[in-house]
Each structure stands twice: as C-alpha cells, then as structure tokens.
N, C-alpha and C positions, 0 to 999 in steps of 0.2 A: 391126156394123150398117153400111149401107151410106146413105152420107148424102151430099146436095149441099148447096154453100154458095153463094147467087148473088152476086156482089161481093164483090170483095177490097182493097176500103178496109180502116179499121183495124180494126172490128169483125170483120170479113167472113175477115179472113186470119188474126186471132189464134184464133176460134175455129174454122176450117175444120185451122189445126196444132194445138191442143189435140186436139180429137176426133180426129185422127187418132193423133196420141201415144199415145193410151189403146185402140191398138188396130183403130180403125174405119177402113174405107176411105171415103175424101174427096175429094170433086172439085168443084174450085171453080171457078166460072164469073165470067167477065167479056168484055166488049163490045168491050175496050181488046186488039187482039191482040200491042201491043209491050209492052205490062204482061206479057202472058197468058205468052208467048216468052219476057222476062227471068225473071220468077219460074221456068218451069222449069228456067232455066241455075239457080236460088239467089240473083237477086238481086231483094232485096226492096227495092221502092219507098216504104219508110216508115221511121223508126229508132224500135225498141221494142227495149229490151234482152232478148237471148235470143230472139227471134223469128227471125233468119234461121239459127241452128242448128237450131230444129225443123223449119222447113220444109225443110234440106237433109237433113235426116236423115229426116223422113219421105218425101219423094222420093225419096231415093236408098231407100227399102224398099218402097219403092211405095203406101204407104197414101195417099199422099197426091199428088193429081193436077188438073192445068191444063186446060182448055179456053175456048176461045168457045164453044163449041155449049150451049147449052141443053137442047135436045134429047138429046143423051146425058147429060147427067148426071141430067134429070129420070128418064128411063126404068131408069137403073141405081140407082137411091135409095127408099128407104123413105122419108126422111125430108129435106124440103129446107127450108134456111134461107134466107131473104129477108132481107140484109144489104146491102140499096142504101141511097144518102146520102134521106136527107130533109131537106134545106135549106131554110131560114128564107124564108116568102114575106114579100111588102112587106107584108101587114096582120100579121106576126108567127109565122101559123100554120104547120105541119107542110106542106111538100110532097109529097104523096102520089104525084107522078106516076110518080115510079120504081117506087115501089113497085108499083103499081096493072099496069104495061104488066109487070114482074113476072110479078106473079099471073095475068095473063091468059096471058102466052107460058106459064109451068108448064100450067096447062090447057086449052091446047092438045097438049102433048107427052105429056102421062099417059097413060101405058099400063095401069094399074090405078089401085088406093087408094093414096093417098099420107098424110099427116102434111106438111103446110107450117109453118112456125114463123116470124113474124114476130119478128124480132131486131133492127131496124132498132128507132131509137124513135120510137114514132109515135103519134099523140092516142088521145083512148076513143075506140071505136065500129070503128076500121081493121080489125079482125078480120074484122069483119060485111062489110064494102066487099070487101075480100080474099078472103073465102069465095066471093061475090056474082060478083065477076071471074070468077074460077076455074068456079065452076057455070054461069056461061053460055056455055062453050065447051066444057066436057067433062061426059062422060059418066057416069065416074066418081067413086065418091065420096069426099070429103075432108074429113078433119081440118083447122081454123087453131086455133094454140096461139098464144098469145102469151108470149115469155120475152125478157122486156127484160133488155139487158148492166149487168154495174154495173162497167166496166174505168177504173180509172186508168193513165190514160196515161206511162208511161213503169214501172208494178209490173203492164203488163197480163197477161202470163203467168202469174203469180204471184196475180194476182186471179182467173184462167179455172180453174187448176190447183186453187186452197185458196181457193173461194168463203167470204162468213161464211153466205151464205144462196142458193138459187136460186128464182126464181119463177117459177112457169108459170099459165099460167091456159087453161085447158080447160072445154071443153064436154062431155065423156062422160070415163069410166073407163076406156077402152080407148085415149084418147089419153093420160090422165095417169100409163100405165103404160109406154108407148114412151117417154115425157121423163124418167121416174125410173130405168128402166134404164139412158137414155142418159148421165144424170148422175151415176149410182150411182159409179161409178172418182174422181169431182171432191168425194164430201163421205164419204169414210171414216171422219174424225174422227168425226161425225155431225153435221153441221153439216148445218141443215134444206131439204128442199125443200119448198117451199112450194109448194101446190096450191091454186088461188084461181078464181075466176071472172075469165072472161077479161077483161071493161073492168075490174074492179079492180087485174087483174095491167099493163093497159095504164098505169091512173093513178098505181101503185106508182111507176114509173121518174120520173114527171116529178114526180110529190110527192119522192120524195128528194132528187131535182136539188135541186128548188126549198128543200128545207130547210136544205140544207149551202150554196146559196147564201144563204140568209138567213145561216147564222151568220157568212160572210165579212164580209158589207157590214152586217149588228150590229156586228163586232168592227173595222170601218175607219171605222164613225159615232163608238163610244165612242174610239178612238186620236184622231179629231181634235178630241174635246173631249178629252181629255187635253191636249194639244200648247196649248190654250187656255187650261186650267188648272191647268195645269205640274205634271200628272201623268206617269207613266212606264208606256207602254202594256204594257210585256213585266212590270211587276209589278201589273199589273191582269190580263192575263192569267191566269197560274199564279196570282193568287189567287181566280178564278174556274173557271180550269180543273182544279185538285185537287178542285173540288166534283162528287162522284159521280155526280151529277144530270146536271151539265155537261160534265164531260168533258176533252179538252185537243186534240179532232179538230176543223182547219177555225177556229181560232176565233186566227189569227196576220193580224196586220194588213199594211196591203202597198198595192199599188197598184191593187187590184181582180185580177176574176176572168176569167180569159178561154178559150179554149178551143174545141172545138166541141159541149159539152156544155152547161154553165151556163148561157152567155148564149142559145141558142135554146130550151133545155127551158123555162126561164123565161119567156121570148116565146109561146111556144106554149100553157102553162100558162093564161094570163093570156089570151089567144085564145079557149082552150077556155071558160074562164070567162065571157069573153060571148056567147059560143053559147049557154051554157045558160042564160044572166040572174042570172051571178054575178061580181059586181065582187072583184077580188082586189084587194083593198087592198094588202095586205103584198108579195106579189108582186110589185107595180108598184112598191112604194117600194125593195123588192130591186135592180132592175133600176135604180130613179135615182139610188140611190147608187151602186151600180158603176160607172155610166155615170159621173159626177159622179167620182168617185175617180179615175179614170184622168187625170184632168186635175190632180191635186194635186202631182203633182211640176213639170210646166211652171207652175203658181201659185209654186210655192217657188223655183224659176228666176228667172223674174218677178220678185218681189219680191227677192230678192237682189242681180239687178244690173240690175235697171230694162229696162222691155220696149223702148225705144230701144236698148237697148245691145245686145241680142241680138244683131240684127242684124252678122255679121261671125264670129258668136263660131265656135268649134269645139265640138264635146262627145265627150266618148268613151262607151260607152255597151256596158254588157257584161249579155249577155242579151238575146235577143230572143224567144224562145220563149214560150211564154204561162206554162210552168213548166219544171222541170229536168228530164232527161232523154226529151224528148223533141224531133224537131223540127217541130211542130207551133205555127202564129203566128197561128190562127187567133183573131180577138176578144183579141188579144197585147195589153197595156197600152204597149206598146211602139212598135206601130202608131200611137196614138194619141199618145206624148208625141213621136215622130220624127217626125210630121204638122207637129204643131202649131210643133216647132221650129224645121223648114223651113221653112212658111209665114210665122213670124215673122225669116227670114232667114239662122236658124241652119247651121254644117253638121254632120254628125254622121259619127264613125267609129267603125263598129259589129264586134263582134265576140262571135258564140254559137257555143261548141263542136259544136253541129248544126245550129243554123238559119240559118246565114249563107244560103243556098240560097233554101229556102223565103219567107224574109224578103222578100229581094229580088224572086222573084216577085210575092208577093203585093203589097208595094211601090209595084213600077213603077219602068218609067225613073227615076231621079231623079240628076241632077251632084251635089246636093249631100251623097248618103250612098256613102262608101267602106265599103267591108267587107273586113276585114283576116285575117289566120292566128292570131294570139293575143290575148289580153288588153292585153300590155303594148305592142304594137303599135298600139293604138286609141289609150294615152296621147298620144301623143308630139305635142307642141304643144297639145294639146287646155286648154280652160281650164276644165274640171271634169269630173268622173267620174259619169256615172249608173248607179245600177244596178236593172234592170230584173225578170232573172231570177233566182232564186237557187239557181244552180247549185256543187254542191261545190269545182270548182277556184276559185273566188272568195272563198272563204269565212275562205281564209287566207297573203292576197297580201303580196308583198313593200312594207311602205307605205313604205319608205322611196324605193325606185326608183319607186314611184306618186308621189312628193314629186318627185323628177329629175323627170320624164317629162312631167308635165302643167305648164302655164304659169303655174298658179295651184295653191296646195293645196286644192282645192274638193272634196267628194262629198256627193252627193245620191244617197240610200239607198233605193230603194223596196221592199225586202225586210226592211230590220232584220239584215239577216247581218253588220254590225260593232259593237262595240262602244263607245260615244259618248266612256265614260273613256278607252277607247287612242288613240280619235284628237283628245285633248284633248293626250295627254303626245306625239303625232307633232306637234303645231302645225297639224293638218286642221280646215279648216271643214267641218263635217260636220252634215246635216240627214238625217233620216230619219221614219217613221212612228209619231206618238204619243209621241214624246219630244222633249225640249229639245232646241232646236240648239244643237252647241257651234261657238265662233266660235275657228276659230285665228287664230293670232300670225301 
C-alpha cells in the first residue's frame, strides 16, 4: 500500500518505519527541511530503541522516503496519516491548529479518493472538523478514520509491531477494510482490531490515558499514607497487585507521572468534559495529585535539612527523563524538583544517559545546573543523591564509592529502585516513596 505519514515527531516516524517494514512504500512529510535532510542521511532526531535501524534499513530499500512537499506525498498515497503535535492550550484543551492547516493543504493536493487517518490524539468530534477542512477545498472524496497510538515510549517499536489491540473508528465498510488490511501484518497472533465509531474510537485514547493515570496518582496517594502510617508501600503493592482484578500494570509509586502523553490527555479529557456539561471529578483529582506529587521529594529535602539551609547546597541528581529509555523531559518530575531547588538556592549536577541535551533545552540558561558524562561524576561534592528516573544503570551502583564521592551519605529515592535494608547495613540515609526512612550512622 502506498501511504503518507504527515510529521515526523515520535508518533509520526515510528509509525511511518513500521508500515514500511511490513512491506508498504512510505513517505513522510515535514515542514522542518534540516530534520527532513538528516533523517535521510539516518539520523534520527529522537532516541527510541531500534528506531533508527528501521528507518536505515528501510531507506536504504527504498520503502521508506523523506520530503517537505506535501504535495507529493499526498498524490502518491492511498492512505495518509496526520501525525502533527497537538499541544496543550492554556485552557487545557487539544490544539488543533496543526492538525486543521493539515487537513486543509491534504485537500488541496488530492488528486482522487483518499483514506486520511487521524493518529495525532486529538478530542471527540476532530474527525468531523477534519473531513469538514478537507471537503471545503477539494473535490474529491474522502475517508477520516480515526486510529489513536497507544506507544510507550521507549518499547515504542515493540508496541507498533505486537499491538494487544488496534482501534480504528470508521464511518463506512470500505474504509474499515483499507485499516484491517493495513494492519493485518501488526496482529497475526490475533490480537483484535477493533472497528468502533469514530468519536468512540476518538474518546478510547484519552479514556485509557486517563485510567493508567489514575492508577499512578491512586498508587502515590495510598505510598504517602503508608509513609504516615509506617506501612511499606512495595508490600501493599504486590498484595494488591497479585489480585487478578487488579493487576500489577502502572500501580509503582514514584514521583509522579510525566510525559507528553498523561499530563495533556488528562487536561484535555477534563476540557472535553466541560464542553459537554460534565464535571470530571476523578480526572481532576488525577491531575492534583500528580501535580502535588512532584513536589514530594523537594518536601523531603526540606524537612531534612531546613529550607534555610538549602541554600549553598549541591545535589547530584540522576535521571532526568520523565522515564527510562527514553529522552524525552517533557512534564519530567525532574523539571520540577530542579526548579524548585534553584529557586530555593540550591545547585544541582545532573546526569541522564540520554537526556542531558533535551533537559537543558527545555531548562534554560541556568549557572546553577551542570550537566555531567556519568553517574558517579554528578557525585563528587554533592551533599545528597536524588534520583529522578529509574533507569537500569542506576539500579545497581557502586554504594560504597557513592559513600566517597558525595559530602554527606544522603539519598533521596524517587523511584524506589534501592532497597532501604542495604542502605541501612551501607550507613546511607536514605528516604524514598511510601516507606520509612532509614537514618544512617
């Protein structure tokens, strides 16, 4: 099949090298022509494991292809995907305007019937707006499907390749037979496509968001009554999460949730809901505990060694990414305790296995955060350890040289990736998520 993919953000380029992998010639569009240019040398402007092997190897066999023009890729394609940002406005809701001047340049360039497929995620109703676009400049007639991504960031491959489910939501049979062929190669196993109406298939994406966000900021309200009632959150967990009912997905306590999914699908969700004249309670209290959580480790700071004293201190601080393998800092809990630290005087030296970059971008100028080549490098003077994200090289550090290295034996956990006995028998003070702190020697 012959398909274009508009935007090559992270959505936009995993699925543009998927679909070509299985076959399909693929030509992806973007506005950005030093993006456009590198991608066709191989070099990918994001890190997603395995992603910049497919796109080389489908370039170099030709299935898979670069441009700015719009205009060619529309006219060469059956089927084009609309994978532009939809960024969070100030009242919370879905930005449509990419999307929108999108749809309108696609039909402009149609040269027949097309299938457009809204992949972006975007509120109920954008389909109809999208069609709407499109028919008032051309001629021709057109399909909008709606098939929202369900990609974890950093297993994105892996989630495009061995979906558990696909959803498409369609208005005739002639379009829900172009999406099931096109998916047919992604659920061998038989793992369902699911054919729905299309605002259902639209409110599918951000009801999911929204539910695996609630069980995070559930599972970081009951850790901080634990921590109050000298319960032990990793054994409230598993004996909550062996219950079949419940599961053991999403429900690890932490520093909050962040991302560019969660925290706007959730804002949007909650948007949509007063459009229609429907208060989302749960939603909202979703979104203020996350928000409120992110701040629980600079409280533990605080209270440890007095908000006067901050002031001067150093911190080392490993992980900045919003999660592991990825480098992606978008809505980072990271962002937020490194704010707060500055502004209370603090300096911070930070070090993430991909996101040192991105960090600092997003950032900003600031003297007071260095950003370092490893782990043990951010120790050195530092007078406690935080940790942010919980990436695998972290997981099983040398503590005796974290004991040399930092000025004080201090760590403040916001993953739960140590274990509070080992760093009772190392002499670590050590504070973490829904468990007692232990106070070293």
């Amino acid at each position: 099949m012959n398909i274009a993919v508009v935007g090559t953000g992270y959505v936009g380029l995993v699925a543009g090298a998927c679909f070509a992998e299985t076959g399909n010639d693929v030509m992806c569009v973007d506005v950005d022509a030093k993006k456009v240019e590198g991608l066709r040398k191989g070099v990918v402007p994001i890190f997603e494991p395995g992603l910049e092997d497919l796109v080389k190897s489908n370039s170099k066999s030709g299935r898979l292809q670069f441009t700015t023009s719009l205009k060619d890729a529309v006219e060469a394609s059956e089927v084009i995907f609309i994978a532009v940002g939809t960024p969070q406005d100030e009242d919370g809701s879905a930005d449509l305007t990419h999307v929108l001047a999108v749809a309108r340049g696609i039909g402009e360039c149609m040269n027949g019937p097309k299938v457009v497929v809204d992949k972006s995620t975007v509120p109920v109703g954008t389909a109809d707006r999208v069609k709407k676009a499109i028919e008032e400049v051309s001629r021709f007639p057109v399909e909008v499907v709606s098939n929202p991504e369900f990609l974890k960031e950093g297993a994105a491959i892996d989630d495009f390749m061995r979906p558990d489910r696909v959803v498409v939501g369609v208005a005739s049979e002639a379009a829900a037979k172009v999406m099931k062929e096109l998916y047919a190669p992604f659920v061998r196993t038989n793992n369902p496509i699911l054919v729905m109406d299309i605002r259902s298939a639209e409110m599918t994406k951000y009801a999911a968001n929204a539910m695996l966000a609630l069980r995070v900021s559930f599972m970081n309200e009951i850790a901080n009554l634990c921590e109050n009632a000298g319960a032990d959150i990793n054994q409230v967990r598993v004996g909550i999460g062996t219950d079949s009912r419940i599961g053991m997905s999403f429900i690890f306590p932490g520093i909050g949730y962040g991302g560019s999914c969660f925290p706007k699908d959730v804002q949007a969700l909650i948007r949509t809901g007063k459009e229609h004249g429907v208060h989302l309670r749960i939603s909202q209290a979703v979104e203020e505990v996350n928000r409120d959580q992110k701040m629980s480790m600079v409280r533990k700071i605080v209270d440890h060694y007095g908000e006067s004293s901050i002031k001067g201190m150093t911190f080392a601080v490993w992980g900045l990414a919003f999660k592991p393998k990825t480098d992606d800092v978008r809505e980072a809990p990271a962002l937020v305790i490194c704010r707060e630290l500055v502004s209370l005087g603090a300096r911070i030296q930070a070090f993430d296995p991909e996101a040192n970059h991105t960090f600092k971008d997003k950032f900003g100028a600031c003297d007071e955060i260095s950003y370092v080549e490893n782990n043990y490098e951010a120790l050195r003077g530092a007078h406690a350890l935080l940790i942010c994200t919980e990436w695998n090289a972290f997981r099983q550090p040398n503590f005796k040289r974290i004991k040399e290295e930092l000025a004080s034996p201090v760590i403040f956990d916001g993953r739960n990736i140590f274990n509070p006995g080992d760093m009772m028998s190392y002499g670590i003070t050590y504070y973490s998520i829904g468990r007692t702190p232990v106070l070293g020697k």
